[in-house]
C-alpha atoms as a printed R data frame, in Angstrom:
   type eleno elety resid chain resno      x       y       z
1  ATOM     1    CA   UNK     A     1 33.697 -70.739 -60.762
2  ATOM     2    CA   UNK     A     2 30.760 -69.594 -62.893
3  ATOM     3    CA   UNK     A     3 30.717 -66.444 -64.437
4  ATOM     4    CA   UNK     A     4 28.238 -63.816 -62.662
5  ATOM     5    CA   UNK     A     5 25.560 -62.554 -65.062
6  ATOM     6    CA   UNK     A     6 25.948 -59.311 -65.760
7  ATOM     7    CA   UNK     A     7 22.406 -57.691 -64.027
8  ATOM     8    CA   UNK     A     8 23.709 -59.748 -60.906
9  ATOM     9    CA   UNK     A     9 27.349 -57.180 -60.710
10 ATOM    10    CA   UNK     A    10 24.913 -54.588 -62.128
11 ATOM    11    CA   UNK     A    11 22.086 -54.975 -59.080
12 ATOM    12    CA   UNK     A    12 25.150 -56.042 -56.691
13 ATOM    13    CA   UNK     A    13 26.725 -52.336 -57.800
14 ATOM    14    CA   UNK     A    14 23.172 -50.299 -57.573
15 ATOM    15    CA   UNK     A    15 23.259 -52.110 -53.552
16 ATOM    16    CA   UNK     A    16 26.791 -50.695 -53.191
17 ATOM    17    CA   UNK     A    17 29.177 -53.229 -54.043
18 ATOM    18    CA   UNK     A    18 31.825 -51.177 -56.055
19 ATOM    19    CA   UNK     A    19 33.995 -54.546 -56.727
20 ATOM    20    CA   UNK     A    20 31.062 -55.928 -58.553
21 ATOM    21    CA   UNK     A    21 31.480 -52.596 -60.900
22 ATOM    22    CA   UNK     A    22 35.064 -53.642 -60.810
23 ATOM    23    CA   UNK     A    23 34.261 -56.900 -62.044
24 ATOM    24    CA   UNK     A    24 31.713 -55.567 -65.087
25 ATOM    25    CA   UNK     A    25 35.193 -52.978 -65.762
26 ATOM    26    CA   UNK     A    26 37.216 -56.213 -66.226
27 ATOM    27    CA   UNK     A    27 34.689 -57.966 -68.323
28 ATOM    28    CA   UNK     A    28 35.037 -55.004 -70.714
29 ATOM    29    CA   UNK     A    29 37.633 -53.072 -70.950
30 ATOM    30    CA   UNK     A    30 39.393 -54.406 -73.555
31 ATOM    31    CA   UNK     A    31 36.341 -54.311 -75.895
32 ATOM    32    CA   UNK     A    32 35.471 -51.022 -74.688
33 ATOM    33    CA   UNK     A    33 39.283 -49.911 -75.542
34 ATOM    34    CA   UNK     A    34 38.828 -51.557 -78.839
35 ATOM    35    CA   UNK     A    35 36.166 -49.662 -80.096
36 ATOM    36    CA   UNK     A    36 37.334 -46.343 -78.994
37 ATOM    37    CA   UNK     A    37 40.800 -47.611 -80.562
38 ATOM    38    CA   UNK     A    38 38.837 -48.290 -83.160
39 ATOM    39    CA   UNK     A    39 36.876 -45.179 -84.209
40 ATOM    40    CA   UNK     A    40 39.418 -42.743 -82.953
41 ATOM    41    CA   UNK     A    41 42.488 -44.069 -84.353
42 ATOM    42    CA   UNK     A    42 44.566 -43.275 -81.365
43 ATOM    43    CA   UNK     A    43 45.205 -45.177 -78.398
44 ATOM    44    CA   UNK     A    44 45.802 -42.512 -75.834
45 ATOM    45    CA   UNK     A    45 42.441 -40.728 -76.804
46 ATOM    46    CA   UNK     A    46 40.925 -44.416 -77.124
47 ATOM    47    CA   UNK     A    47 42.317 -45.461 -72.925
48 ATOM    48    CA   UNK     A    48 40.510 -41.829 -71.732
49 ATOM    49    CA   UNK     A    49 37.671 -41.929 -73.946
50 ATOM    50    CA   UNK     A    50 37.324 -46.124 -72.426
51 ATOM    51    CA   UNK     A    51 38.055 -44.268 -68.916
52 ATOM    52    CA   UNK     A    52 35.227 -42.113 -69.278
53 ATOM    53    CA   UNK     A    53 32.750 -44.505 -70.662
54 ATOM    54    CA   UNK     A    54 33.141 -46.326 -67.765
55 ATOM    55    CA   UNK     A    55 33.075 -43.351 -65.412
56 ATOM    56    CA   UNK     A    56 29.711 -42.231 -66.957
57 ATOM    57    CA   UNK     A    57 28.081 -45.713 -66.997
58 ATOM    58    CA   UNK     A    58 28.890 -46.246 -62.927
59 ATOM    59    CA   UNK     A    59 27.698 -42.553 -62.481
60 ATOM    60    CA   UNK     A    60 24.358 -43.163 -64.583
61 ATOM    61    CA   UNK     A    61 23.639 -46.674 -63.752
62 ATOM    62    CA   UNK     A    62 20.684 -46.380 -62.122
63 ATOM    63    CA   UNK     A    63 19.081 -45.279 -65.362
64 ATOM    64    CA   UNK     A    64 19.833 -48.449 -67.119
65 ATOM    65    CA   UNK     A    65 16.204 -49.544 -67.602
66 ATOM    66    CA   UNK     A    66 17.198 -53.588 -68.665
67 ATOM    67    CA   UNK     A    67 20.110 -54.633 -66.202
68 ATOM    68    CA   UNK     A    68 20.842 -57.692 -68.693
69 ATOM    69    CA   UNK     A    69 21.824 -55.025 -71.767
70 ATOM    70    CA   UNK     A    70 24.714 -53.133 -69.780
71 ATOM    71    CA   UNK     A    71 26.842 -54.539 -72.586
72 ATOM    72    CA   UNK     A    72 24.493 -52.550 -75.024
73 ATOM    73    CA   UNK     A    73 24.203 -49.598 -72.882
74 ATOM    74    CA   UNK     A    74 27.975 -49.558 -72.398
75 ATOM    75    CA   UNK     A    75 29.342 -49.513 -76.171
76 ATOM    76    CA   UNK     A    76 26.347 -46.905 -76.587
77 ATOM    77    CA   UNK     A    77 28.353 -44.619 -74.229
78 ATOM    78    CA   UNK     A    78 31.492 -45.111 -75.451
79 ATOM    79    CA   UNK     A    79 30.811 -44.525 -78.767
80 ATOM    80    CA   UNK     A    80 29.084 -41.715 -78.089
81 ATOM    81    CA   UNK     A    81 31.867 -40.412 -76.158
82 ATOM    82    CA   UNK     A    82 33.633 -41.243 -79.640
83 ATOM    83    CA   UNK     A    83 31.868 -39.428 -81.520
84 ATOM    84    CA   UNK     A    84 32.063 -36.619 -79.623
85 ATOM    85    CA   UNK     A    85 35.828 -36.176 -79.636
86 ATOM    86    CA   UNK     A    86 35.585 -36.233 -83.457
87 ATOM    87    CA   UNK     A    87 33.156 -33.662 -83.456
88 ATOM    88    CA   UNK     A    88 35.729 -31.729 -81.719
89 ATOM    89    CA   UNK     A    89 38.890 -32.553 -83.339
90 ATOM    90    CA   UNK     A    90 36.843 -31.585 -86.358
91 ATOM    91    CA   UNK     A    91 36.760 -34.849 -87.831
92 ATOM    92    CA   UNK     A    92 33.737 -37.037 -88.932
93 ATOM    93    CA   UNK     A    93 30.554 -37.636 -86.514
């Protein structure tokens, strides 16, 4: 079966479909994890912080202007949401 571009799950999501969101989770959670396992050093902070990213992309989707960069947009949030939890651990932006 051929993969499903990712602006198809993302339009297929924005119409309602919450397994095509599922799918887009599955297609990047591990590299999601990775960079928050990454940057934060610590993998229980790294599976919330990969949690939330994913939380805040479904809940802000609709203001993805370019449905072929959720990729992009994606790592943007999470390592935002990285860089955040440094800020407050005190460590470095």
């Amino acid at each position: 079966m051929p993969k499903i571009a990712d602006k198809t799950l993302v339009q297929q999501t924005l119409s309602g479909d919450k397994r095509a969101f599922g799918e887009l989770v599955d297609r990047y959670k591990g590299v999601v994890f990775g960079l928050a396992l990454n940057r934060l050093k610590d993998f229980e902070e790294a599976k919330d912080v990969a949690q939330e990213a994913f939380i805040e992309a479904y809940l802000k989707l609709e203001t993805l202007r370019e449905l072929a960069k959720f990729s992009n947009w994606l790592y943007t949030i999470a390592a935002n949401l990285c860089r955040m939890r440094l800020r407050q651990k005190g460590g470095r932006p």
